[in-house]
C-alpha positions in Angstrom: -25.1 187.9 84.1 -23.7 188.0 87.4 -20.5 189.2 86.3 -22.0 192.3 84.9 -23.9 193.1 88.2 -21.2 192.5 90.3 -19.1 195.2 88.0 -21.8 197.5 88.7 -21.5 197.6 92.1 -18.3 197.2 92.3 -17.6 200.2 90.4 -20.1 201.9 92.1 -21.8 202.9 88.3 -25.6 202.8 86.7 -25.7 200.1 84.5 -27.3 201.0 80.8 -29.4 198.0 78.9 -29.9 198.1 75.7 -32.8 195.5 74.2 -33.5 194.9 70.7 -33.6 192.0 67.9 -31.7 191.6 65.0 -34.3 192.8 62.3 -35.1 195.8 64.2 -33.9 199.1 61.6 -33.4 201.5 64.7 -31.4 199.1 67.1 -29.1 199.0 63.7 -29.0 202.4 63.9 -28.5 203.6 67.2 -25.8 201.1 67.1 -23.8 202.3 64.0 -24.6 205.8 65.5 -23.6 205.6 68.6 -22.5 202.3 69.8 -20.1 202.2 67.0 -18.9 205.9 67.8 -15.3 205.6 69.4 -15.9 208.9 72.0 -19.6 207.6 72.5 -18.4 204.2 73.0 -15.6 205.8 75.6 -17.8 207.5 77.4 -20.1 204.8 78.0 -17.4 202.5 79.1 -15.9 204.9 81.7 -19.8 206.4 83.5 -21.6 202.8 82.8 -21.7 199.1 82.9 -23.6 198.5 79.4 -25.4 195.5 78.5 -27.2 194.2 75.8 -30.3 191.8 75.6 -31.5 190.2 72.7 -35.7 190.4 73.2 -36.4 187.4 70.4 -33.6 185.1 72.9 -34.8 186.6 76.3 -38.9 187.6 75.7 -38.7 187.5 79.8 -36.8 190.3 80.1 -38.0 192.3 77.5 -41.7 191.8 79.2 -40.5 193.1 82.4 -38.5 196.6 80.8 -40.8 197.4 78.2 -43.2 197.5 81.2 -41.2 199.8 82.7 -40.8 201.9 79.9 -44.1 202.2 79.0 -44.6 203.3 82.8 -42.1 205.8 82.3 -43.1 207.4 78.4 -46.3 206.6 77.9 -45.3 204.4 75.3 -42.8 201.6 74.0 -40.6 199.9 71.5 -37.2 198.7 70.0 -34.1 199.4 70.7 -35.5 199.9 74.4 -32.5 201.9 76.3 -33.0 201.7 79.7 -30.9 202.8 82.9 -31.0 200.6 86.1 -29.5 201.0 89.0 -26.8 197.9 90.6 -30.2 195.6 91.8 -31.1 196.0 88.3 -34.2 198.4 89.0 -35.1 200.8 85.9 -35.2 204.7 86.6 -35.0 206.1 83.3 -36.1 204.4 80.2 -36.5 205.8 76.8 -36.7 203.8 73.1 -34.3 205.2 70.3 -32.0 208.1 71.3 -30.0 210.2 68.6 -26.4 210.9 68.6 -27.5 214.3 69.0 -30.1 216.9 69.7 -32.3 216.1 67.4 -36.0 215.7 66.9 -37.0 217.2 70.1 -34.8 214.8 71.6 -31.7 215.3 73.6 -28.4 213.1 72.4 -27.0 210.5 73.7 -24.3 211.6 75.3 -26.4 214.3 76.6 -28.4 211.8 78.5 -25.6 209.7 79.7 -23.6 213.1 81.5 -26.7 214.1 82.5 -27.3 210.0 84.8 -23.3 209.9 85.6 -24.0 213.6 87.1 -27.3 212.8 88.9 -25.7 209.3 90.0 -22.7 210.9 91.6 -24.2 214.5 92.9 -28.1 213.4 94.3 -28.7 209.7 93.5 -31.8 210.3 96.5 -33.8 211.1 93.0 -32.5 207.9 91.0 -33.7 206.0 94.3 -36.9 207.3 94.8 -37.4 207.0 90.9 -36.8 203.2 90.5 -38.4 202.8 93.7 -41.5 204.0 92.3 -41.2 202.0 89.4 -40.0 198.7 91.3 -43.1 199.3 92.8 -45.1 199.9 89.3 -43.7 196.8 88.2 -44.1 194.5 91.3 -48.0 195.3 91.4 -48.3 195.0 87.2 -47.4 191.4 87.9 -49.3 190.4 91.1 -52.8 191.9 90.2 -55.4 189.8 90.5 -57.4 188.5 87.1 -60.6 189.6 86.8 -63.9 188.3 85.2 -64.3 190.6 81.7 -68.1 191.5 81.7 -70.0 192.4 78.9 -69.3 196.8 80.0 -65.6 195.8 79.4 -66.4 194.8 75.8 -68.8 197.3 75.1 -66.1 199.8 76.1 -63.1 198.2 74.0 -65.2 198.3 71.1 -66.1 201.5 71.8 -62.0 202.6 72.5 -61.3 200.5 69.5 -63.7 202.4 67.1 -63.1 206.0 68.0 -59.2 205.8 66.8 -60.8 204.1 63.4 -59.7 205.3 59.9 -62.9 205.1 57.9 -61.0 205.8 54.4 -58.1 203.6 54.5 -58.6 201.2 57.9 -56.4 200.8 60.6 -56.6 202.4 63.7 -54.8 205.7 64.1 -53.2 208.2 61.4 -49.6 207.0 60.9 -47.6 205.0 61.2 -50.1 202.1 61.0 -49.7 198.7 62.3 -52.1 195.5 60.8 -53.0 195.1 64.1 -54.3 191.6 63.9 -55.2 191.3 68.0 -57.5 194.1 67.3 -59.3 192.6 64.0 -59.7 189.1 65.7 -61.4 190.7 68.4 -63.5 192.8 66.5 -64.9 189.6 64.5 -65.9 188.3 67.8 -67.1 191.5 69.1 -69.6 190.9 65.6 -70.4 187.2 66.2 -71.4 188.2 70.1 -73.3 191.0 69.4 -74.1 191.3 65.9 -72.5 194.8 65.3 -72.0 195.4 61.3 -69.7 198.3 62.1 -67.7 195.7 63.6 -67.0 193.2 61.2 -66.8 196.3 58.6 -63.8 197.8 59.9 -62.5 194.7 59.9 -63.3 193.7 56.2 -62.1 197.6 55.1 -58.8 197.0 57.1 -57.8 193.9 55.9 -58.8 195.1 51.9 -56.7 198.2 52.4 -54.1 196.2 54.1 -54.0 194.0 50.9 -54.3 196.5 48.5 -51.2 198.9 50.0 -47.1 198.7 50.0 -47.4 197.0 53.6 -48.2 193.9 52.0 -45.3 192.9 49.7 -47.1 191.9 46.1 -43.4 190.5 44.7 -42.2 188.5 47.7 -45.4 187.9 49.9 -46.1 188.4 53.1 -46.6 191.3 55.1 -44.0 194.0 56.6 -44.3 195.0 60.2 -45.9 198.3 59.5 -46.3 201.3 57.1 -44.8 204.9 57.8 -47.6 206.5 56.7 -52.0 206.8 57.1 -52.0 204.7 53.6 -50.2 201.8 53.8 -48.0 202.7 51.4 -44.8 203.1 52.0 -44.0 200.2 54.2 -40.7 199.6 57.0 -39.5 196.4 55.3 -38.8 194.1 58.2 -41.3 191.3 58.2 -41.8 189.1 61.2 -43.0 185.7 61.6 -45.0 186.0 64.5 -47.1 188.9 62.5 -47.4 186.3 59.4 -49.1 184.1 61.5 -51.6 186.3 63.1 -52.4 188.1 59.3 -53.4 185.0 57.7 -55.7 183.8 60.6 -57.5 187.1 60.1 -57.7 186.9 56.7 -58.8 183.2 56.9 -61.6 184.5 59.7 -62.9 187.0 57.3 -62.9 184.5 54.7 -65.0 182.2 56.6 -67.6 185.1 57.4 -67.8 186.5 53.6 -66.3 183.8 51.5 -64.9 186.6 49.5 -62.0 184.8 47.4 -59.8 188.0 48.0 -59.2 187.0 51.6 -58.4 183.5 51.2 -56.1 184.3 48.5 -54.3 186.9 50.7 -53.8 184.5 53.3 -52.4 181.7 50.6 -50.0 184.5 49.6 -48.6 185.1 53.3 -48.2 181.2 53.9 -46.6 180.6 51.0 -44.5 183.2 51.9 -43.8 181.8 55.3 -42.8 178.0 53.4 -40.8 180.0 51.2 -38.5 182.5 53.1 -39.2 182.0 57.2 -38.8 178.0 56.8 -35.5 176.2 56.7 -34.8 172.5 55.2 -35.5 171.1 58.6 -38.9 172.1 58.7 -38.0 174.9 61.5 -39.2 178.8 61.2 -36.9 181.4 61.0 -38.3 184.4 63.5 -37.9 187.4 61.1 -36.5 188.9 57.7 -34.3 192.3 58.1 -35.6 195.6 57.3 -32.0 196.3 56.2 -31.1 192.7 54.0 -29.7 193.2 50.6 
């Protein structure tokens, strides 16, 4: 809010955002580890003016940071810890940082002496830095749309299938999302062109998906993601929005194979939804925490 902004100038200080949801494990805990800390805490208060945005209340904002972010890294996610400068214009960004030095990643307070230094001894680089992104972000949003030709496709599926896991599914080692953007496309990749390989990686994903710890075979439903290649070992928050795009693949590959397996999965995950996401009113609640008892 204003308020905020105006302290920032004011004050002459960087301001820090902090973005994240409420059944996200890590925004839990880099809160309780360094939010919570009293001399962490202090020292944010007296080098920053610290905000934080809730992504499932504000999508907007989080669209436009975790743009930046994954301008900046290479890559994105939750809690999204981001430094701007008064005009609210991102120059360093980063997702969870540790209390300390820790895997290959410098600490908190590290990173926070290390802006309040650079903000008060040669703020031409912070300048030049979120000018650059400013920029990043300005022509992100303003691009013209494009026709997607049939090379596009060809080369998606082609992106797409290198990263596959022939033994267990998914795409990539681990950890493994379900993806379900990916399989939907694949299945019309297979109806366009009649690629088996296709529709197989889709059919092997969604059976290993089933078969593994990321789907939950005692409450329903499906987590957000398994640590490891298997889909074994799953991080237990499950999100509605994922629920909903899980059984429409399952429901698509039932309609291809009418293989009872994938109808009865995505029974199990809507059931799940009535069950546990749906209040007495009839309205959907967004998420279940990793971290509920």
């Amino acid at each position: 809010g204003d308020e905020a902004f105006e302290k920032a100038r004011s004050e002459d200080k960087p301001i820090f955002l902090s973005i994240g949801y409420s059944a996200c494990h890590w925004c839990h805990v880099m809160e309780r580890e360094s939010f919570e800390d009293t001399a962490i805490a202090r020292l944010m208060n007296e080098t920053l003016v610290c905000i934080k945005v809730d992504r499932e209340e504000r999508p907007d904002i989080d669209r436009v940071y975790m743009t930046a972010v994954q301008a900046m890294t290479g890559g994105g996610g939750w809690p999204m810890s981001l430094f701007l400068t008064s005009e609210l214009t991102p120059f360093f960004g980063a997702t969870y940082i540790p209390p300390t030095s820790q895997y290959g990643r410098p600490g908190f307070p590290d990173v926070v002496h290390r802006i309040a230094g650079l903000w008060k001894s040669d703020r031409s680089k912070i300048v030049e830095s979120g000018r650059q992104i400013g920029e990043y972000l300005k022509n992100s949003v303003s691009s013209p749309g494009a026709a997607v030709n049939d090379s596009a496709l060809h080369a998606g599926y082609q992106a797409i299938a290198r990263s596959y896991d022939p033994v267990y599914g998914g795409f990539g080692s681990g950890p493994k999302f379900p993806r379900p953007a990916v399989l939907d496309f694949l299945l019309r990749y297979y109806e366009r062109t009649g690629e088996d390989s296709s529709l197989r990686m889709v059919l092997t994903t969604l059976r290993k998906m089933a078969e593994g710890g990321v789907h939950d075979h005692v409450g329903g439903g499906f987590h957000r993601y398994s640590v490891d290649g298997q889909w074994r070992v799953p991080h237990f928050e499950k999100m509605l929005y994922d629920q909903a795009a899980i059984a429409v693949s399952y429901l698509e590959a039932f309609q291809i194979t009418r293989d009872p397996l994938y109808s009865s999965v995505a029974r199990d995950v809507l059931d799940y939804v009535a069950a546990n996401l749906t209040d007495s009113h009839g309205a959907f609640f967004s998420a279940e925490d990793a971290d509920s008892e």
